[in-house]
Structures are given as structure tokens and as C-alpha cells.
VEXDOMI-329427 format. One line per 10 residues: number of its first residue (from 1); for each residue x, y, z of N, C-alpha, C, O, CB. Coordinates in Angstrom, 1 decimal. Glycine has a CB too. Example, Ala and Ser with C-alpha at 12.3 -4.5 7.8 and 13.67 -1.06 7.14 Angstrom:
BEGIN
1> 13.2/-5.7/7.8/12.3/-4.5/7.8/13.2/-3.3/7.8/14.2/-3.3/8.5/11.3/-4.5/9.0 ~ 12.8/-2.2/7.1/13.7/-1.1/7.1/12.9/0.0/7.9/13.4/1.1/8.0/14.1/-0.6/5.7
//
This chain:
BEGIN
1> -4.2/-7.2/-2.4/-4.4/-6.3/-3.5/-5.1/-5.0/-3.0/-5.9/-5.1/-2.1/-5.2/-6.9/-4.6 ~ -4.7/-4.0/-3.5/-5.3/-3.0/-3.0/-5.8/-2.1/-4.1/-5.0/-1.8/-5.0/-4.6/-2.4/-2.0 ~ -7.1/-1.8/-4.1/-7.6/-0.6/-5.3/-8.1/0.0/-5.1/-8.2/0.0/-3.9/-8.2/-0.6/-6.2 ~ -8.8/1.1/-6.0/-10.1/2.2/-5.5/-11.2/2.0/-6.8/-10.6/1.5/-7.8/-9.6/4.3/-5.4 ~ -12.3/2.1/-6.9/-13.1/2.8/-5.3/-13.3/1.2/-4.4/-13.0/0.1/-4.8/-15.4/3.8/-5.6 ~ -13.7/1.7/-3.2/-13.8/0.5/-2.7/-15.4/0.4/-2.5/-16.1/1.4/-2.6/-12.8/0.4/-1.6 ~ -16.1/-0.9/-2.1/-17.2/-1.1/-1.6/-17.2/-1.6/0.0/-16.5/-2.4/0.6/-17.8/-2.0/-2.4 ~ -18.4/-0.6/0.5/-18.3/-0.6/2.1/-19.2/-2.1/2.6/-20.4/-2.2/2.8/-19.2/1.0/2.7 ~ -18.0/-3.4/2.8/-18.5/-4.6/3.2/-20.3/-4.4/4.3/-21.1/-5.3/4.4/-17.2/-5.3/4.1 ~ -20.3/-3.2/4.7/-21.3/-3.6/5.8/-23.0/-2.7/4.7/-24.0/-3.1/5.2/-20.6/-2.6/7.9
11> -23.1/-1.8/3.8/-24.2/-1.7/3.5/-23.8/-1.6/1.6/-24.5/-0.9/0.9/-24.9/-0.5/4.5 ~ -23.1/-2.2/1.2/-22.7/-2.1/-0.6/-22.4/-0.9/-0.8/-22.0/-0.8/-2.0/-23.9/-2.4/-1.7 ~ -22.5/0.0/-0.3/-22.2/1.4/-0.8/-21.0/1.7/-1.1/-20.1/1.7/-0.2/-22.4/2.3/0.1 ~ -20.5/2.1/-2.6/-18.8/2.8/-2.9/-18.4/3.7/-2.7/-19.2/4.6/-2.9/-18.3/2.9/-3.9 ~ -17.6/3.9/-2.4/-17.0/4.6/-1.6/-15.5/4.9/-1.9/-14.9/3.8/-1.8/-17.3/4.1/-0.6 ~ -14.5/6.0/-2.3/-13.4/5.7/-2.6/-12.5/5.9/-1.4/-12.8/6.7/-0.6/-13.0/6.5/-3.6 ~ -11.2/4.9/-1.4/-10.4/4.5/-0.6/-10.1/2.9/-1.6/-10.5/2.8/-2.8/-10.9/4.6/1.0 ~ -9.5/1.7/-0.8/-8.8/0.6/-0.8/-9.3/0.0/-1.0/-10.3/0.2/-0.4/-8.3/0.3/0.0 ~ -9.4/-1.3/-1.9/-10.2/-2.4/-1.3/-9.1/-3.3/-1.3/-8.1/-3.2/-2.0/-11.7/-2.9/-2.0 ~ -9.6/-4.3/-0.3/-8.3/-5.1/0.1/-8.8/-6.8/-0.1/-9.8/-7.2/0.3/-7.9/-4.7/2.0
21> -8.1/-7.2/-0.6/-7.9/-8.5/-1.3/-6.8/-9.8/-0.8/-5.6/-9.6/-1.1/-7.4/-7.9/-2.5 ~ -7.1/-11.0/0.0/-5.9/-11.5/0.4/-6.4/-12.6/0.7/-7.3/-13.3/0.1/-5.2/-10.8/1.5 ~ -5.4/-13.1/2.4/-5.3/-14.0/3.5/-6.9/-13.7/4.0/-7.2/-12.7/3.4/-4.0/-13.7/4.5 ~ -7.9/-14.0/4.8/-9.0/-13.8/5.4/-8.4/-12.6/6.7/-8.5/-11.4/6.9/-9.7/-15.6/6.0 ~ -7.6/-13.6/7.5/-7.2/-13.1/8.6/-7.0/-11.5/8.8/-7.3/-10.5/9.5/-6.2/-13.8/9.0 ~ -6.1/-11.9/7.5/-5.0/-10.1/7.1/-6.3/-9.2/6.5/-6.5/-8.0/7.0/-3.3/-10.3/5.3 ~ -6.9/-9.6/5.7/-7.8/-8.7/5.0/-9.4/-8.0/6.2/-10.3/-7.2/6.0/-8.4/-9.7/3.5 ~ -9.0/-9.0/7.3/-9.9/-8.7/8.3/-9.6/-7.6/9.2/-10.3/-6.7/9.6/-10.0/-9.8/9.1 ~ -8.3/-7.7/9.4/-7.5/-6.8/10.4/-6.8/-5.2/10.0/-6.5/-4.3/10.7/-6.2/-7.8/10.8 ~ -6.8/-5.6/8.0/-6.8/-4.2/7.5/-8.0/-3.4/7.1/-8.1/-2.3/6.8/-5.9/-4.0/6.5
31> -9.1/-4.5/7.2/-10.1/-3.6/7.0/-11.1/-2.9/8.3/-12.0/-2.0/8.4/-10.9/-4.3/6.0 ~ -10.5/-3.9/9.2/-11.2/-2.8/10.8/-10.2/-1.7/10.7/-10.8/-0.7/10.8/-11.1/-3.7/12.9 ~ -9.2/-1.6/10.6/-8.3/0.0/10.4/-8.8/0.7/9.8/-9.3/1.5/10.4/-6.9/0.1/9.7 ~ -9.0/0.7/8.6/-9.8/1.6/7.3/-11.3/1.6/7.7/-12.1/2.1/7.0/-9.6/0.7/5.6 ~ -11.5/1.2/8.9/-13.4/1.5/8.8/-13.4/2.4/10.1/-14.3/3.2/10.4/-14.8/-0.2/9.0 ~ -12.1/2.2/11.0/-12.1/3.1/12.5/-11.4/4.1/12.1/-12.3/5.0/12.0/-11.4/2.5/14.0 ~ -10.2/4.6/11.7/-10.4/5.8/12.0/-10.6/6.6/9.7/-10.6/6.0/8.6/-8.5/6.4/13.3 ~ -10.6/8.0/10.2/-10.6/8.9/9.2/-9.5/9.2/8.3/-8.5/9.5/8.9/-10.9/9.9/9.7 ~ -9.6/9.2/6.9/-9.0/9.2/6.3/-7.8/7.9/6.0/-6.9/8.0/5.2/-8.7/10.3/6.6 ~ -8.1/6.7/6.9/-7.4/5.5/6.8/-7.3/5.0/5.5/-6.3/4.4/4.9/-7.9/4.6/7.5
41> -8.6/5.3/5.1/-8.5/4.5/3.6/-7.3/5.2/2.4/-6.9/4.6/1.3/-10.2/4.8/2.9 ~ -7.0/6.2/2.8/-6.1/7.2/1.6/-4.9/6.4/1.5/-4.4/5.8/2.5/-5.7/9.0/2.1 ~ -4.3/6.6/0.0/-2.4/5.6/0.1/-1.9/7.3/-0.2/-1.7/8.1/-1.0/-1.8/3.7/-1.8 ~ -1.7/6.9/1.5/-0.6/8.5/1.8/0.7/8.2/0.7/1.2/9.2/0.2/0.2/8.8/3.9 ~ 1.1/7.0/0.5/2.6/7.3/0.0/2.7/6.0/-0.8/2.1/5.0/-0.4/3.9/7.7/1.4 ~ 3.7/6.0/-2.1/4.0/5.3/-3.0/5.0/4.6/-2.9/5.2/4.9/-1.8/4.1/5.8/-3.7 ~ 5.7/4.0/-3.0/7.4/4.2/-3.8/7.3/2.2/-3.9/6.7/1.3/-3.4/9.4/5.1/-2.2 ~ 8.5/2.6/-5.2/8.8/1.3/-6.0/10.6/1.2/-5.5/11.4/2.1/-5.6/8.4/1.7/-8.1 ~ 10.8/0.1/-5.1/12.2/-0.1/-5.1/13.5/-0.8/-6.1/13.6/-2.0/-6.4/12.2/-0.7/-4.3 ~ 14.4/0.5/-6.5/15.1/0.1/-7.5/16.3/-0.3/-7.0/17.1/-1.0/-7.7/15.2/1.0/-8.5
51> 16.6/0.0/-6.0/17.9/-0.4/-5.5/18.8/-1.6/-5.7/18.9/-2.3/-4.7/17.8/-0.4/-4.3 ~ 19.3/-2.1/-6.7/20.2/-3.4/-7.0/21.2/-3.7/-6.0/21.6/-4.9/-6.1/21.0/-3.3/-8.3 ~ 21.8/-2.7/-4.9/23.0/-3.0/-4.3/22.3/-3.9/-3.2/23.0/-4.9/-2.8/24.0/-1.7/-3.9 ~ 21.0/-3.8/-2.5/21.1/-4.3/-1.1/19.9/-5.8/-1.7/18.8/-5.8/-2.1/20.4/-2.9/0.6 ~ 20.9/-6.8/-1.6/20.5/-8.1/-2.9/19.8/-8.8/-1.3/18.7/-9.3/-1.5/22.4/-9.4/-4.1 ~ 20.0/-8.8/-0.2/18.6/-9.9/0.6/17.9/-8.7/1.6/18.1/-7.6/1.9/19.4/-11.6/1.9 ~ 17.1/-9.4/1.7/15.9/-8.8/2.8/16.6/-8.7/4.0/17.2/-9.7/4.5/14.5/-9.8/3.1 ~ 16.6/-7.2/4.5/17.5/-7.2/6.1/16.2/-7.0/7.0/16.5/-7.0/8.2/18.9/-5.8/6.5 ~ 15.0/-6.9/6.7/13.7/-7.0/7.8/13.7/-6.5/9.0/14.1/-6.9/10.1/13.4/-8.3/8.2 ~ 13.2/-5.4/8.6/12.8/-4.3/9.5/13.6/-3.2/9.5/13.6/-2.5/10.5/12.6/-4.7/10.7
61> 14.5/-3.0/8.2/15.8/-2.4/8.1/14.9/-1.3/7.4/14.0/-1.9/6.8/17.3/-3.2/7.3 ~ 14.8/0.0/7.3/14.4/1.0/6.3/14.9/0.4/4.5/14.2/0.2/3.5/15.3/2.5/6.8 ~ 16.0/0.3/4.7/16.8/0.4/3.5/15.8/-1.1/2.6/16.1/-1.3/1.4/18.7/0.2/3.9 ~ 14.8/-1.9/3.5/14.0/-3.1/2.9/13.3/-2.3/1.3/13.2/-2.7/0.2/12.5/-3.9/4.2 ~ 13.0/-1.2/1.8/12.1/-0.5/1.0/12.9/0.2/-0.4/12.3/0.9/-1.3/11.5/0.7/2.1 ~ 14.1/0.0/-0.4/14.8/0.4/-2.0/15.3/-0.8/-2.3/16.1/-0.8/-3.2/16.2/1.7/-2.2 ~ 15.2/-2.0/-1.8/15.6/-2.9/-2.6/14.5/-3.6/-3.6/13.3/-3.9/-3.2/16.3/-3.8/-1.7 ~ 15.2/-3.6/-5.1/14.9/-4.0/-6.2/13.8/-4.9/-6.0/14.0/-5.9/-5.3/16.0/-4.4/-6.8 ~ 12.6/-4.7/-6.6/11.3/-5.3/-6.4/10.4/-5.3/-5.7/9.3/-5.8/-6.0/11.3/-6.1/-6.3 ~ 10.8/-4.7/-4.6/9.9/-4.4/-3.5/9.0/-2.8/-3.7/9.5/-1.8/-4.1/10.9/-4.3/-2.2
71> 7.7/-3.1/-3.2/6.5/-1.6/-2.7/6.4/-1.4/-1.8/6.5/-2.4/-0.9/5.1/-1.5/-3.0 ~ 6.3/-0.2/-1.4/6.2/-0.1/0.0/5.1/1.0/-0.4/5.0/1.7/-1.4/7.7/0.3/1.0 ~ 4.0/1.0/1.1/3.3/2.0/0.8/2.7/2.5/2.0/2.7/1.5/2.7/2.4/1.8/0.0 ~ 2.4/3.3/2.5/1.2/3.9/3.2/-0.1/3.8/3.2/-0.5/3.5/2.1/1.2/4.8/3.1 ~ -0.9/4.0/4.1/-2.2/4.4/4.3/-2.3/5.6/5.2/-1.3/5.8/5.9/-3.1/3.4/4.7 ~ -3.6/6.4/5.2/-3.9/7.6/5.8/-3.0/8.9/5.5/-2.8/9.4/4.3/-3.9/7.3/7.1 ~ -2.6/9.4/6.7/-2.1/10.3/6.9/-0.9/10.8/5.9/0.0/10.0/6.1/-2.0/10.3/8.0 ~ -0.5/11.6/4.9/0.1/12.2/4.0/1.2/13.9/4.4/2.3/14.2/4.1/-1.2/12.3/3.1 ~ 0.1/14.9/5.4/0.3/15.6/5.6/1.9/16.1/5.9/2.3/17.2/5.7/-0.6/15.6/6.2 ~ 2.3/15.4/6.3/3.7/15.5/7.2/5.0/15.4/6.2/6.1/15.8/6.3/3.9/14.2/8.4
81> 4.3/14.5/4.9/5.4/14.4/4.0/5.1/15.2/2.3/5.4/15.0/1.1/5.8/12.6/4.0 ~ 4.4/16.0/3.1/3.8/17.3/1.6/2.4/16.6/1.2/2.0/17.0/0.1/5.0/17.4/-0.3 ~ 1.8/15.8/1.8/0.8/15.6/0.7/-0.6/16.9/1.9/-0.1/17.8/2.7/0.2/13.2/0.4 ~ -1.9/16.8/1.8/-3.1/17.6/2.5/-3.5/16.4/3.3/-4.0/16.9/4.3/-4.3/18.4/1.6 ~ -3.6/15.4/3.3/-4.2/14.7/3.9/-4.0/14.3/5.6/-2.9/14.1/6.0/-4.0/14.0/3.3 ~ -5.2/14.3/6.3/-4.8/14.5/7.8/-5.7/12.7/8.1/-6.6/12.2/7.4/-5.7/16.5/8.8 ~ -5.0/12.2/9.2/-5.1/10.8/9.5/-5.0/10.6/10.9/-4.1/11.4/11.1/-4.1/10.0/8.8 ~ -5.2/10.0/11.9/-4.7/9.2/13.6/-3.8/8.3/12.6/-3.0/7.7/13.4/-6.3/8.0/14.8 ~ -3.5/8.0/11.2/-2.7/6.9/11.6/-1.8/7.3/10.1/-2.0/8.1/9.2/-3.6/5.0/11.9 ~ -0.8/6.6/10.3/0.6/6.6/9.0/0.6/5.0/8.9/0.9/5.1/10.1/2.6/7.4/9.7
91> 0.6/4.2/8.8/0.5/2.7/8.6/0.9/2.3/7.2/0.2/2.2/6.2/-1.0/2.0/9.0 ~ 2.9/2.2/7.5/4.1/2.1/6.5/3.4/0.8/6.0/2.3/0.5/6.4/5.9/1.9/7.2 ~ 3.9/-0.2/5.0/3.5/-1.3/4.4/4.7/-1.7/3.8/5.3/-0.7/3.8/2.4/-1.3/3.6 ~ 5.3/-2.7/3.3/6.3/-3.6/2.8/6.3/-4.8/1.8/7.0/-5.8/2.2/6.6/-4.0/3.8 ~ 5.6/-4.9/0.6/6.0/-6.0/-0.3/6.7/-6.4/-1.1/7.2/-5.7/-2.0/5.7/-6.2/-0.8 ~ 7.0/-8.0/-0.9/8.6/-8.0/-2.0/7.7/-8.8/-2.5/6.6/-9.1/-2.0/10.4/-8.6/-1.7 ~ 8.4/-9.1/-3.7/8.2/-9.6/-5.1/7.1/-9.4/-5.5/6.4/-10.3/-6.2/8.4/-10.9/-5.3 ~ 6.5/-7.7/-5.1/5.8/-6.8/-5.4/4.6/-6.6/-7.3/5.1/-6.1/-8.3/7.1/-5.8/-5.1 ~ 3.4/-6.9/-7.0/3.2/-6.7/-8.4/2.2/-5.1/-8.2/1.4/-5.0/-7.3/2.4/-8.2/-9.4 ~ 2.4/-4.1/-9.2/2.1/-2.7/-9.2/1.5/-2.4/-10.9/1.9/-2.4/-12.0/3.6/-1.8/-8.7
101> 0.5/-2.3/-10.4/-0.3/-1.5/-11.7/-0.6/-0.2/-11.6/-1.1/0.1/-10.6/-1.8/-2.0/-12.1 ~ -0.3/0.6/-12.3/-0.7/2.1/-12.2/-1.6/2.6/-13.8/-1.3/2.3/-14.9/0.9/3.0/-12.0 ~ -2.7/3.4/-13.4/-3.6/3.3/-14.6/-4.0/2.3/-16.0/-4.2/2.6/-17.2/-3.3/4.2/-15.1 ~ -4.1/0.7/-15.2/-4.2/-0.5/-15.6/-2.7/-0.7/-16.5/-2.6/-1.3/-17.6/-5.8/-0.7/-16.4 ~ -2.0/-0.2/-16.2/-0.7/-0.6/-17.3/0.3/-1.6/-15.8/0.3/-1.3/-14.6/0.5/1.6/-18.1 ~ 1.1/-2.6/-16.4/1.9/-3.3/-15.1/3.0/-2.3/-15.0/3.2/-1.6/-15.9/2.4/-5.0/-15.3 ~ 3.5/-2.2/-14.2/4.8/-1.3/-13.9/5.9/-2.2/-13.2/7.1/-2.2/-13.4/4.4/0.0/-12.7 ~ 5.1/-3.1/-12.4/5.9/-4.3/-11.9/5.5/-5.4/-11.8/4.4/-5.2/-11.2/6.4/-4.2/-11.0 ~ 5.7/-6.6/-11.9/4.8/-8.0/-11.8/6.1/-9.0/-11.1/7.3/-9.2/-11.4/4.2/-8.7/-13.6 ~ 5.4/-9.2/-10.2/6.0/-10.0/-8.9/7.6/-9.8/-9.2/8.2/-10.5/-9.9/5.5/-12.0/-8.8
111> 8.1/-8.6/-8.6/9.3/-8.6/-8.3/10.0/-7.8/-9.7/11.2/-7.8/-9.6/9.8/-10.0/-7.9 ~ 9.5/-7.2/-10.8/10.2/-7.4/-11.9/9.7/-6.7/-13.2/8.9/-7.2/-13.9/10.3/-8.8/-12.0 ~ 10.3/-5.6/-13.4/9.8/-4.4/-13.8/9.2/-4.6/-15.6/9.6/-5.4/-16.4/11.1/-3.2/-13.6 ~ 8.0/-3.6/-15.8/7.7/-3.8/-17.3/7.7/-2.2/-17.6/6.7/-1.7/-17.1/6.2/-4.7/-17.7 ~ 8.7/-1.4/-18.3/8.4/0.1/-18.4/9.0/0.2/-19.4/9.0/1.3/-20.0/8.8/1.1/-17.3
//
């Protein structure tokens, strides 16, 4: 899960960017990213996938990212695709059966739209 603001695990302090929510392992390994470099914490980029035509997961295919149910997102860096934000890193992301809240309203819940 990812939200804002976040709290900085090493002295309580909030702070806005991510907080990350999961597996131990995974939530270990995205949160040394977001604490080394600058501007890691920012979600450079959005998108919801509506695509009905491409019906299975082709993994690691671009096109994973418009198929129907899936989020895909960014962290950090923004700059390059219109946003101001400057980053060392672009770190794409990929979930299917995706659940997405935007200003506490659901938009999608595991895979499956409420609008």
C-alpha cells in the first residue's frame, strides 16, 4: 500500500512522500530506495488500466500496464514526462488486481472499477 504523508521509520518524524505497507522483505527493500536517494519518495506517475483487449498477463510486455485492472506507477523522478520533479531514479511499478483510492473514494478494488 502506498500513501502520504509518510512517517520517517528511523526518528517518527512526518514527512510527505509514501508509506509503504506489505511483505517484510519487499517493504524493506522499497523503503532503503526512498530513504537513499532524493526525491524517491514522489509518485512521478499514475495510470489505471482500461484496456479489455489484452485479457492475460504477457510480463514484462509494456502493454501489462493497459490491461484492465491493473496500476502501474512510478516513484521519483517526473521531470522527463512534464511533471518538475528531478530524481537519480524513475522506478516503473506494476499491479494487477490493483486496488486504488484517490481522495478516500475507491476508484478500483482488486481488479475492478467503482466510478
Amino acid at each position: 500500500m502506498l500513501s502520504s504523508p509518510r512517517t520517517d521509520a528511523s526518528n517518527g518524524q512526518e514527512r510527505q512522500g509514501v508509506d509503504i505497507k506489505g511483505y517484510k522483505p519487499e517493504v524493506e527493500r522499497v523503503s532503503k530506495v526512498l530513504d537513499t536517494y532524493k526525491n524517491a519518495d514522489n509518485i512521478g506517475e499514475l495510470g489505471i488500466g482500461t484496456s479489455h483487449t489484452i485479457p492475460q498477463p504477457i510480463y514484462g510486455i509494456r502493454r501489462d500496464a493497459a490491461r484492465i485492472g491493473t496500476a502501474h506507477f512510478a516513484l521519483g523522478r517526473n521531470n522527463d514526462i512534464g511533471g518538475n520533479t528531478l530524481s537519480e531514479i524513475h522506478w516503473d511499478m506494476l499491479m494487477n488486481q490493483a486496488t486504488v483510492e484517490c481522495d478516500a473514494k475507491v476508484v478500483l478494488k482488486a481488479g475492478k472499477f467503482f466510478l
